[in-house]
N, C-alpha and C positions, 0 to 999 in steps of 0.2 A: 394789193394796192389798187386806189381806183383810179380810172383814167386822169384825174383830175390831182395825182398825187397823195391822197387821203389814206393813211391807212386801217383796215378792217377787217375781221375775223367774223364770220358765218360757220353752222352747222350745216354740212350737205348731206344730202340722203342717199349718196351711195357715190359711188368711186366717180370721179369727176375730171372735165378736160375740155380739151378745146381739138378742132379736128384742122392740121397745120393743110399749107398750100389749096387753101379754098379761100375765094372772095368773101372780106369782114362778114358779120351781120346785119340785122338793121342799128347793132349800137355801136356798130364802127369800130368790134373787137373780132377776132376770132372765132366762128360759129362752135357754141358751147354743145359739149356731150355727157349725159351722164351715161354711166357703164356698168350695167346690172353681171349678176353671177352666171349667168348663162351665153357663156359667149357663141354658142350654135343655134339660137333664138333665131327662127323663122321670120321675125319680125321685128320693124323699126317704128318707135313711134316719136312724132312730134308734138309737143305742145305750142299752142300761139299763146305767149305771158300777153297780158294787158296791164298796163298803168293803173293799180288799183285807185286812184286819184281822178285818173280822166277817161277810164275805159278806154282808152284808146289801146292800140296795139303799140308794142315796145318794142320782142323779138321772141322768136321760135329756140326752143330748146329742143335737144335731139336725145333720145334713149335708146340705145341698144342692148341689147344681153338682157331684155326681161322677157320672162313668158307671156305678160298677161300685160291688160289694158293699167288693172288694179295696180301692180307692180310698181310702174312705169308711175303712174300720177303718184304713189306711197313716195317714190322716192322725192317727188317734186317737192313734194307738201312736206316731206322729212326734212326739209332744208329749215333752215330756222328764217329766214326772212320772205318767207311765200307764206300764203293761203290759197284759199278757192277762190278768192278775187283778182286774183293774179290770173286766174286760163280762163283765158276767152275763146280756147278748143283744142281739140286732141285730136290726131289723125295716126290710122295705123298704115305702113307701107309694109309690103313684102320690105324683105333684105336685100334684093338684086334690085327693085324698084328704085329703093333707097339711094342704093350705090351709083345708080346711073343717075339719078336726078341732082345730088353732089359732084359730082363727075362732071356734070352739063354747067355748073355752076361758076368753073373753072375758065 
């Protein structure tokens, strides 16, 4: 359901959630996680979505449990209501990087 009571159904491109007791996003929900098969992944990565309408920036999406950069964007783009006009960039963090910069966010 969307914030505004509407309800809607999307394809997501891999196991998906929200990461509980962290300050909202920038959409005033729950900072969103997708969640790949590898859950000992050395690495965490972010995307920054953009408004494909205003370019502007919307809010960061977070992926963990994937190996690779490819990975991580496949599952973005596996969602049924994204494209490549949607990332306005991708950033890799270590895992402990990760966890202390959510951590600090608190």
């Amino acid at each position: 359901t969307a914030p505004d009571g509407t309800p809607f159904e999307t394809k997501v491109g891999a196991h998906y959630g929200y990461f509980k007791n962290l300050p909202p996003g920038a959409d005033g929900q729950a900072p969103d996680v997708f969640v790949g098969d590898h859950p000992t992944a050395p690495t965490a990565f972010v995307i920054d979505e953009n408004d494909p309408k205003t370019g502007k920036y919307r809010q960061s999406k977070s992926f963990i449990g994937f190996q690779t950069f490819e990975q991580a964007l496949n599952a973005y783009l596996d969602t049924s209501s994204k494209d490549p006009s949607h990332v306005g960039g991708m950033k890799a963090y270590p895992v402990a990087e990760f966890k202390a910069m959510a951590k600090a966010q608190k």
